[in-house]
Phi, psi and omega in degrees: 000147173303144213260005195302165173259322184297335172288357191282276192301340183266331161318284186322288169310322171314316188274292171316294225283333204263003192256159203296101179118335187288158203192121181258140170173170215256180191230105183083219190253013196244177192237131191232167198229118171266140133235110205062060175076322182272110179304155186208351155189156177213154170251169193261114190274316208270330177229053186028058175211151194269122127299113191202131177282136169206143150285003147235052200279340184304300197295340192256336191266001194269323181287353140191091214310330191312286181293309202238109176205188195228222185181135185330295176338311181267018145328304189268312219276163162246083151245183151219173192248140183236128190281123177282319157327336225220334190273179189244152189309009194262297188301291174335305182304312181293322178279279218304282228293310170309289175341284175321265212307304161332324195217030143285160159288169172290309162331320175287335175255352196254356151314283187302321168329315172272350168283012151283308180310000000 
């Protein structure tokens, strides 16, 4: 994926900004995607990589340990960190959608639900 942050981020709002409750702003020194209060991914600037909650970081860090892994900090937490170089705009899209739905309301989902329809 492209590594421009600025190309990033206008990716990153594209997919986030429309979906219902989302709400951007920064964490730290970093720019983070909020829903219902709750963060679900930031990105990391300075060392180009997506902090993003998932309850399946084993499956993503066994299929490529490269891209998807985590760093002591994130022990306890269920996030994992994604190499922005290396991952492809499909997987990204597909974790931020997850990410969202895990720590949206059921209103919020059942929102986006019709916004599928």
């Amino acid at each position: 994926m492209a590594t421009d942050m600025s190309i990033f981020m206008q990716f990153m709002r594209s997919i986030l900004l429309p979906l219902p409750g989302v709400t951007e702003k920064m964490c730290f020194e970093d720019p983070a995607f909020y829903v219902n209060g709750k963060i679900f991914c930031s990105v990391k600037l300075g060392k180009e990589f997506l902090g993003v909650h998932t309850t399946e970081r084993e499956i993503w860090m066994v299929k490529d340990p490269h891209t998807f892994f985590i760093t002591n900090h994130y022990l306890k937490y269920k996030y994992m960190l994604v190499r922005l170089e290396t991952v492809s705009p499909d997987d990204v899209k597909t974790l931020l959608i997850t990410a969202y739905l895990a720590r949206a309301t059921k209103k919020l989902i059942k929102e986006y639900e019709e916004m599928q329809e």
